[in-house]
C-alpha positions as CSV (number, residue, x, y, z in Angstrom):
1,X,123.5,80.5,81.8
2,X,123.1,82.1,84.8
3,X,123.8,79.4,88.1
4,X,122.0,81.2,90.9
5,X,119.5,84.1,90.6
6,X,117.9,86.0,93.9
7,X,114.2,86.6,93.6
8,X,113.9,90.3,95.2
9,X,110.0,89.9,95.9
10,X,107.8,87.7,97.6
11,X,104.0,85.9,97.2
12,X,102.4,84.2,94.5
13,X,105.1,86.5,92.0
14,X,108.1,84.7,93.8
15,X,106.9,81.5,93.9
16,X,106.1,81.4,90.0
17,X,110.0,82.5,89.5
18,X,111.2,80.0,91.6
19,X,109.4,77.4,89.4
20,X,110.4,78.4,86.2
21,X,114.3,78.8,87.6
22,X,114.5,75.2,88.8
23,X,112.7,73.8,85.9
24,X,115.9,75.7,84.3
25,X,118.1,73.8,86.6
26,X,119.0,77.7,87.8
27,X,119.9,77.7,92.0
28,X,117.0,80.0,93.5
29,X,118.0,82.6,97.1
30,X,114.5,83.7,98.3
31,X,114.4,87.1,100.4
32,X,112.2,87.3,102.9
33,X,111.4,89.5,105.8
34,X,110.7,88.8,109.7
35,X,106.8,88.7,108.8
36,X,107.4,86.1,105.9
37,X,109.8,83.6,107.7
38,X,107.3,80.6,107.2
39,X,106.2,81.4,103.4
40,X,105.9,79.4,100.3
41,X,108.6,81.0,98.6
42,X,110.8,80.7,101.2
43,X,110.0,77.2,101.9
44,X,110.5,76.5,98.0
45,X,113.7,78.2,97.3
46,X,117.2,76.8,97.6
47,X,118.1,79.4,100.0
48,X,116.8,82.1,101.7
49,X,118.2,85.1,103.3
50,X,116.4,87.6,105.7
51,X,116.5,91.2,104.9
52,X,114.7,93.0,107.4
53,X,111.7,93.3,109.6
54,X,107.7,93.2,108.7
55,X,107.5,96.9,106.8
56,X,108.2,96.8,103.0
57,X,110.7,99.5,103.7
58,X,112.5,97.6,106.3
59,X,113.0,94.5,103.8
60,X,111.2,94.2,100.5
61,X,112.4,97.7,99.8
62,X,115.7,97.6,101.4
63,X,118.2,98.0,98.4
64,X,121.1,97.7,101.0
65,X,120.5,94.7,102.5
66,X,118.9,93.1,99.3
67,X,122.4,93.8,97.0
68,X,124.4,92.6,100.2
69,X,122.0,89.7,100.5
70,X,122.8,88.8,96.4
71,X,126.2,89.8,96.5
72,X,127.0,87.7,99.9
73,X,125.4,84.3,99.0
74,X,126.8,84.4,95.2
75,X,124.0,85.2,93.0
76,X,124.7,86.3,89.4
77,X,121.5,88.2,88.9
78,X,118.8,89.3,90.5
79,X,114.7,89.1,89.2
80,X,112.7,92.0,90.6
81,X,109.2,90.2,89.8
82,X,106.2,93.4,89.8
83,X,105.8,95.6,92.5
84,X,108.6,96.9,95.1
85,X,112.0,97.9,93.0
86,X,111.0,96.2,89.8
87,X,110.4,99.7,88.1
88,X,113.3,101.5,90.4
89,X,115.8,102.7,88.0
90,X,118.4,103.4,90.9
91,X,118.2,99.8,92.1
92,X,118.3,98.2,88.4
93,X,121.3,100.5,88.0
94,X,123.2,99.4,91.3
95,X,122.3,95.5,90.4
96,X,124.9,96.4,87.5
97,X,127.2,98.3,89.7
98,X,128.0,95.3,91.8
99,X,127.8,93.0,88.9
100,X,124.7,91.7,89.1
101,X,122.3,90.7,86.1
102,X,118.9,92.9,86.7
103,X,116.2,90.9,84.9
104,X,114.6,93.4,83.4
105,X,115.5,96.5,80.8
106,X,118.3,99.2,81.7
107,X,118.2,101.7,84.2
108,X,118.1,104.3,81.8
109,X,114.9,103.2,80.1
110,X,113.3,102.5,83.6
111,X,114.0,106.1,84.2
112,X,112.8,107.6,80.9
113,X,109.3,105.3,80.7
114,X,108.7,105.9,84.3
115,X,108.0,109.8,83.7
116,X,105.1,109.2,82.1
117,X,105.1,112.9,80.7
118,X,108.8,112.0,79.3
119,X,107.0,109.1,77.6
120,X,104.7,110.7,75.9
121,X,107.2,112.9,74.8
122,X,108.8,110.3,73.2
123,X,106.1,108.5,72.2
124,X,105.0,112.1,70.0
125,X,108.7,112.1,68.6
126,X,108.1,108.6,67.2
127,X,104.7,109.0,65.8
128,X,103.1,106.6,68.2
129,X,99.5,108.9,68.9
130,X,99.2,109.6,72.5
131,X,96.2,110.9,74.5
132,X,95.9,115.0,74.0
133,X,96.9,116.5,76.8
134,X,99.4,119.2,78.1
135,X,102.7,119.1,76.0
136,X,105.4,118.8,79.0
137,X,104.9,119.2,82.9
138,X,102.2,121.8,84.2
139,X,103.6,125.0,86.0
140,X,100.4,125.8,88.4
141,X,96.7,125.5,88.3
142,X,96.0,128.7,86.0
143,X,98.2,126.5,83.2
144,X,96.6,123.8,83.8
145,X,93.1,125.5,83.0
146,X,94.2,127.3,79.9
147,X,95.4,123.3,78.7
148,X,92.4,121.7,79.8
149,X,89.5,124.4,78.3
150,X,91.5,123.8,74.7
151,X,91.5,119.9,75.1
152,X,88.0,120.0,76.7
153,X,87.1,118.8,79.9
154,X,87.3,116.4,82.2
155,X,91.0,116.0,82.5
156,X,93.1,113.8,84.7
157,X,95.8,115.4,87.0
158,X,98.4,112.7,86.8
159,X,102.0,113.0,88.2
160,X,104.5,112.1,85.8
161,X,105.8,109.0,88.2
162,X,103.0,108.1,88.8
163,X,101.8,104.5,88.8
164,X,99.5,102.3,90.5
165,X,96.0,105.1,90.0
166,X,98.5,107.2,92.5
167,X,98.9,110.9,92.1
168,X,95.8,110.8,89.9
169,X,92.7,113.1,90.2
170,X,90.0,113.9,87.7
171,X,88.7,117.5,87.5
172,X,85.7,118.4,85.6
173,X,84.9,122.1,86.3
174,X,87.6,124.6,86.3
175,X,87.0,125.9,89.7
176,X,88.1,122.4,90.9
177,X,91.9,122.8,89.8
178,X,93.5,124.1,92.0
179,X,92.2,121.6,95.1
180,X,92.7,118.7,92.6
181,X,96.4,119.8,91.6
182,X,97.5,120.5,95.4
183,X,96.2,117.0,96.7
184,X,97.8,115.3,93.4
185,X,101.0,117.1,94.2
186,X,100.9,115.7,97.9
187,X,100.2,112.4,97.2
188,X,102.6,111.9,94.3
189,X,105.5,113.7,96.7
190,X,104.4,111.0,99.6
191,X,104.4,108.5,97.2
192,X,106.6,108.4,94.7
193,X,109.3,112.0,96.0
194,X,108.2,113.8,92.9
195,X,105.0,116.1,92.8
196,X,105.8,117.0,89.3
197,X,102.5,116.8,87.2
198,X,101.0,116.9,83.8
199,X,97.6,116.8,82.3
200,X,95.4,114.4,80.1
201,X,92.0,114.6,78.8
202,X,89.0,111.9,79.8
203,X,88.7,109.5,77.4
204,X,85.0,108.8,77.5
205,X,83.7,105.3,77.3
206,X,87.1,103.7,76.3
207,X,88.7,99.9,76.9
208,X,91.9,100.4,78.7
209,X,93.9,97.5,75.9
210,X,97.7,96.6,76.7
211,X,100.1,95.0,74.5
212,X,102.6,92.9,75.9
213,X,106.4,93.1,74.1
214,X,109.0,91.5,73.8
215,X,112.8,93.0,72.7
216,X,116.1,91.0,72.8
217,X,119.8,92.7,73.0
218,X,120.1,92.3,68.8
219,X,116.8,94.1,68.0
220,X,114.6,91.5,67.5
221,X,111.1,92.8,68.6
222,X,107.7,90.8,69.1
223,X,104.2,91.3,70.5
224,X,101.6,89.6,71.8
225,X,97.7,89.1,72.0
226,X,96.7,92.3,73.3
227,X,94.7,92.2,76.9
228,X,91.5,93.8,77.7
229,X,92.0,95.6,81.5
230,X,89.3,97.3,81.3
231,X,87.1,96.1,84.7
232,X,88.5,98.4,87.4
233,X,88.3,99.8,90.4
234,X,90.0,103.1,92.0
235,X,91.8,102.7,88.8
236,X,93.1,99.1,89.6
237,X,92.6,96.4,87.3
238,X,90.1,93.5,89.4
239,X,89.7,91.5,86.1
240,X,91.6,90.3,83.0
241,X,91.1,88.8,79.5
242,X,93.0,87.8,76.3
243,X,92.5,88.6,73.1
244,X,89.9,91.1,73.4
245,X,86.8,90.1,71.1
246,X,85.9,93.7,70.3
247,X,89.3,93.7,68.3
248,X,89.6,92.5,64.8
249,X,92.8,90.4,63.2
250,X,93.5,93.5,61.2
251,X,93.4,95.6,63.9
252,X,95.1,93.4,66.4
253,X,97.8,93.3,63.9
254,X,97.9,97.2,63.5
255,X,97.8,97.7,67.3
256,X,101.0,95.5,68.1
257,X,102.7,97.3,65.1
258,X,102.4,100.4,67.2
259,X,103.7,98.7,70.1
260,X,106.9,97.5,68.5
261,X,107.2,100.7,67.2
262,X,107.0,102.1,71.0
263,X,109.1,99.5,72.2
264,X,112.2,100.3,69.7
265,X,111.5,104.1,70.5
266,X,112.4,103.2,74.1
267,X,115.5,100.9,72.9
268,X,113.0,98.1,75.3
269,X,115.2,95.3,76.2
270,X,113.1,92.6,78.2
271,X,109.4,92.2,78.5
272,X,107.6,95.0,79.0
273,X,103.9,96.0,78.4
274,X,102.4,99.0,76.5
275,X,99.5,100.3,78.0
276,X,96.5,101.7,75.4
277,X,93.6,103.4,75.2
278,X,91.0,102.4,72.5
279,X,87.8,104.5,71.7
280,X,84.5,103.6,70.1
281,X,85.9,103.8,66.8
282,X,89.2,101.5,67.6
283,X,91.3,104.4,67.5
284,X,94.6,103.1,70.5
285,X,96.3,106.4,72.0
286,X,99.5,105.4,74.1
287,X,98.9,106.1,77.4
288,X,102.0,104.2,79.4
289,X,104.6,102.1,79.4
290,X,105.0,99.6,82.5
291,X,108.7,98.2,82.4
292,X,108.3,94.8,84.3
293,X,106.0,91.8,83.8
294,X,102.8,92.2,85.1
295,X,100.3,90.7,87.5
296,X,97.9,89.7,84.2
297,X,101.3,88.0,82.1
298,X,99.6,84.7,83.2
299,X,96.4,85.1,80.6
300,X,98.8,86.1,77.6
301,X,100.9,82.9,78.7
302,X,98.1,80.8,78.7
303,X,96.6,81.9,75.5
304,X,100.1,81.6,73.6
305,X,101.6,78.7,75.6
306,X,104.7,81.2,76.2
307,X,107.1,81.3,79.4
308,X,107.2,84.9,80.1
309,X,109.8,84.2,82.9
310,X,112.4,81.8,81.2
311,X,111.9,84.4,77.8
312,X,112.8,87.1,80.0
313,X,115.9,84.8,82.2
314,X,117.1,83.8,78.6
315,X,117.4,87.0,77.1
316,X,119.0,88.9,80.4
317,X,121.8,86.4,80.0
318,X,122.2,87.7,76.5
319,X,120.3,85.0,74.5
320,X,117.9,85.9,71.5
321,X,114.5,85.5,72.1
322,X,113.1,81.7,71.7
323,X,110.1,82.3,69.7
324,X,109.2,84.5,66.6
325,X,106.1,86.7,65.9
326,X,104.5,84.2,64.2
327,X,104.9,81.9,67.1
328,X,102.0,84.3,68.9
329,X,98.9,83.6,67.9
330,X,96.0,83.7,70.6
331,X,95.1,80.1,71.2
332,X,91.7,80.2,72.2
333,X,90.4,82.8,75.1
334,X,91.9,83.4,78.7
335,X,90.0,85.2,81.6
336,X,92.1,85.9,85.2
337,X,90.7,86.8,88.7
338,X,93.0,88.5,91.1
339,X,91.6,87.1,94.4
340,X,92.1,89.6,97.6
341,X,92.0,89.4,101.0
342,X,89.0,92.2,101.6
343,X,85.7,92.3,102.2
344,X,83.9,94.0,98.8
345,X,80.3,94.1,100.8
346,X,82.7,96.3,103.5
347,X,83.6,98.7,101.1
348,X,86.8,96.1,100.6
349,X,88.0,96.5,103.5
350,X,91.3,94.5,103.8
351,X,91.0,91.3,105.6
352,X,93.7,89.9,107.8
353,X,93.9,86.4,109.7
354,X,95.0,82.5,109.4
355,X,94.1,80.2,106.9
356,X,92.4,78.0,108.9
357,X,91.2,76.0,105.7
358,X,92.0,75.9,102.1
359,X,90.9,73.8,98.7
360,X,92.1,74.6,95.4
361,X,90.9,72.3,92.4
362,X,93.4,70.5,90.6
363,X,93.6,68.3,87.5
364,X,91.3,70.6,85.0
365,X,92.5,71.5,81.4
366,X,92.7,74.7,81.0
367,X,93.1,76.2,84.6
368,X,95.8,77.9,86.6
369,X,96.3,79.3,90.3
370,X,99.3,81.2,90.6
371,X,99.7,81.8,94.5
372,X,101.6,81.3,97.5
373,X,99.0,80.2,100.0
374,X,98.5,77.0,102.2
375,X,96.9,76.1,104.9
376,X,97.3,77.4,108.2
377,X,98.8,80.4,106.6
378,X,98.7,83.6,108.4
379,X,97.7,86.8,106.3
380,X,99.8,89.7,107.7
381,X,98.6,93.7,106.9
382,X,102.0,94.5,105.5
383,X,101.3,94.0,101.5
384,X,99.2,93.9,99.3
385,X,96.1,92.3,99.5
386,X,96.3,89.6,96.7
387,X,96.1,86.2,97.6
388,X,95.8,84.2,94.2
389,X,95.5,84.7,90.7
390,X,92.6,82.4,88.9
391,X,93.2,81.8,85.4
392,X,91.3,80.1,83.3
393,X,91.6,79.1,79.6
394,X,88.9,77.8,76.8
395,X,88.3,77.6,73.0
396,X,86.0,80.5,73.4
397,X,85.2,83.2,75.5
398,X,82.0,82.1,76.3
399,X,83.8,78.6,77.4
400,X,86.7,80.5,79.3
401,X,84.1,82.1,81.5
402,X,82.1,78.9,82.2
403,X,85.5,77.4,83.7
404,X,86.4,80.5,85.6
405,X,83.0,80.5,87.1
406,X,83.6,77.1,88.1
407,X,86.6,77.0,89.4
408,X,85.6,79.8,91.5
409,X,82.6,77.8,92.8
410,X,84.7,75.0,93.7
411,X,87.7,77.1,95.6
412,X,87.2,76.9,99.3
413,X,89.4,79.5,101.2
414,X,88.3,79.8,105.3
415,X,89.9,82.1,108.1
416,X,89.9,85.4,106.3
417,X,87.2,87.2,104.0
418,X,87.5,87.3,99.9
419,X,86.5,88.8,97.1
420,X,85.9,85.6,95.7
421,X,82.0,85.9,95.5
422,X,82.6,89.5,94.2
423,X,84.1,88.3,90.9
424,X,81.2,85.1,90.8
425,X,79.0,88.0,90.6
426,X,80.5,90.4,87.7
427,X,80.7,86.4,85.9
428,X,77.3,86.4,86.1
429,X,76.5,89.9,84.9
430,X,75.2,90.5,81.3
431,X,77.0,93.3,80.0
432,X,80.0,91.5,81.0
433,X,79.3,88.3,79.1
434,X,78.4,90.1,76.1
435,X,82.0,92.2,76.6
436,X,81.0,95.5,75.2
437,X,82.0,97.4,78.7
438,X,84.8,100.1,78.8
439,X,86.9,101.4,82.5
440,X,84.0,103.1,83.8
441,X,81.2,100.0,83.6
442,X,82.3,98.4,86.8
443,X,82.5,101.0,89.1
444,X,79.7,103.3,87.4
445,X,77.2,100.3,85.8
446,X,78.0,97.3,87.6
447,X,78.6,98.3,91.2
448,X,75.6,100.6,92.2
449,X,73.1,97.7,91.2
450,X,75.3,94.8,93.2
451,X,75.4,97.3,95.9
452,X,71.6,97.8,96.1
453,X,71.6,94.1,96.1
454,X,73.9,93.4,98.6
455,X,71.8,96.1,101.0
456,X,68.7,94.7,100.0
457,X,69.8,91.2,101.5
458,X,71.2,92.9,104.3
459,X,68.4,94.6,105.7
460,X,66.2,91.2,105.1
């Protein structure tokens, strides 16, 4: 096993690695930059090494100084966590060029799932049914109109490596292409240095359902309870649940056939998560792969009593996986909150500032807070905006939400603003206890009502 693994992120993410490493007995090296000198996960790892000043680019994204940082202080691999150069095929593919494990799949299926037109390529080859849509990149905007007025509109613009709702616009009226295509292009060349594009039809009133999977070196493939992401904003998931209620045994069990299927088409190795869109009729088209664990892993641990992180550390080290598919069932129902630093009544405006107090409720079955705050903490503007993950597990749905509406209630976070009363509020809601919403409700249903509410009490 491996004696000493770098954690090349920061946060709640880094802090959850470091755990599961020493509970291992695995040495943990912390990276940090000149903003993060006094964090958690600096504080809780056996070492730490600086890599750079406050911008992401200076440190976080600094695949110089990282690899000289791993390399320098002895460090046999190196866990990317989500975010930064977890999906960066160049940097998984230097790890291995200086002898360093990368925890995570090869370079060469980071590059091939990350072009997300490549992936549905491959996806079509293997019979896993994608979303219809233009078959390879677009050319201009006349192409693009001849593709969407056979698929029907709306379509989505997206750039093919893409991720994140980046590089992403919706057209609904052919005269709108060409503006939609050109700021796409831009964004996706700022973004990501590719303005390559490709085109997808709206799928109206659909769940946006991911699969989690799992694939050791020798083959063996499972999956998990699938999640249901589909309460978002600007195309970013704000809310998270496992299984999804609307999904039947038969078809859960269909649905992660088609993921292992996916999985083996990529030649997966490590965790990864296939990324679905379900229609009124439970028909699933493909619509992604993400090649990292995610941000929402923490509701398909708690509902299978799996560690995602010491599966994927055990397997990177060349181990078979430590459970079986029948080792997956869901074990009751678990909901996750993402709290941010913004201020939704603001139009979420970020919120920056110190910690000045802080209470997080311990001792209660069936809870979790992943994060990487204390007291007297100081919020910086340099990352993202997510301050703790509230997860919260019951025998039932209806039980699961109870707990996370009361956990909520009793978290007490002073100094900086949060979205904390936001996500009391969509608890509350009725078309989200009954669970029959797709990706548009929050933003389209939900949000013009809690608006005129939150006005309303304004103005009185």
């Amino acid at each position: 096993m491996f004696k000493k693994v770098l954690i090349a992120n920061r946060g709640e993410i880094a802090v959850r690695i470091i755990r599961s490493l020493k509970e291992m007995g695995i040495k943990t090296v912390a990276i940090y930059s000149t903003a993060d000198r006094e964090s958690l996960h600096v504080q809780l790892a056996d070492e730490a090494v600086c890599v750079g000043g406050p911008q992401p680019t200076e440190s976080y994204l600094n695949i110089k100084n990282i690899l000289a940082a791993a390399v320098g202080i002895g460090a046999q691999a190196i866990h990317p966590g989500y975010g930064f150069l977890s999906e960066n095929a160049e940097f998984a593919q230097m790890c291995e060029d200086c002898g360093l494990t990368f925890i995570g799949p090869k370079a060469e299926t980071i590059d091939q799932m990350g072009n997300k037109e490549h992936a549905r390529q491959l996806m079509m080859a293997h019979n896993v049914p994608v979303t219809p849509g233009s078959n390879g990149v677009i050319k201009n905007a006349e192409e693009a109109k001849k593709i969407a007025a056979q698929i029907g509109y709306p379509v989505l613009i997206k750039a093919t490596a893409g991720g994140g709702g980046k590089g992403i616009r919706q057209v609904t009226d052919p005269s709108q292409m060409a503006e939609a295509l050109a700021a796409a292009q831009s964004e996706a060349k700022n973004d990501f240095g590719d303005d390559r594009m490709y085109l997808e039809k709206v799928m109206q009133n659909v769940k946006h359902i991911e699969v989690q999977i799992f694939r050791d070196m020798y083959g063996h493939t499972v999956y998990f309870p699938e999640r249901d992401c589909s309460l978002q904003r600007n195309k970013q998931k704000v809310l998270e649940e496992s299984p999804c209620d609307l999904i039947t045994e038969n078809e859960r069990k269909e649905l992660g056939e088609v993921a292992v299927k996916a999985a083996r088409a990529a030649n997966y190795v490590s965790t990864g998560t296939i990324e679905f869109l379900m229609d009124q009729d439970h028909h699933f088209y493909f619509m992604e792969m993400n090649t990292r664990i995610q941000v929402e892993h923490t509701v398909t641990e708690m509902v299978t009593g799996v560690d995602l992180v010491k599966a994927q550390i055990q397997v990177a080290n060349g181990g078979p996986l430590p459970f079986t598919q029948k080792d997956l069932r869901a074990k009751g129902h678990a909901i996750e909150c993402r709290i941010n630093a913004e201020d939704p009544a603001n139009n979420f405006m970020p919120s920056i500032g110190k910690v000045s107090y802080l209470y997080l409720p311990v001792g209660n079955p069936g809870m979790r807070i992943d994060t990487a705050l204390y007291q007297g903490q100081q919020i910086s503007p340099y990352y993202d905006s997510m301050l703790a993950k509230v997860v919260a597990l019951g025998n039932t749905r209806k039980e699961a939400i109870a707990k996370m509406k009361r956990l909520l209630e009793e978290i007490v976070l002073q100094g900086i603003t949060t979205n904390q009363e936001f996500h009391l509020n969509i608890l509350n809601d009725p078309t989200f206890i009954k669970g029959d919403f797709n990706n548009t409700y929050l933003e389209q249903g939900f949000m013009p009502q809690w608006r005129s509410e939150i006005n309303e009490t304004i103005s009185a």
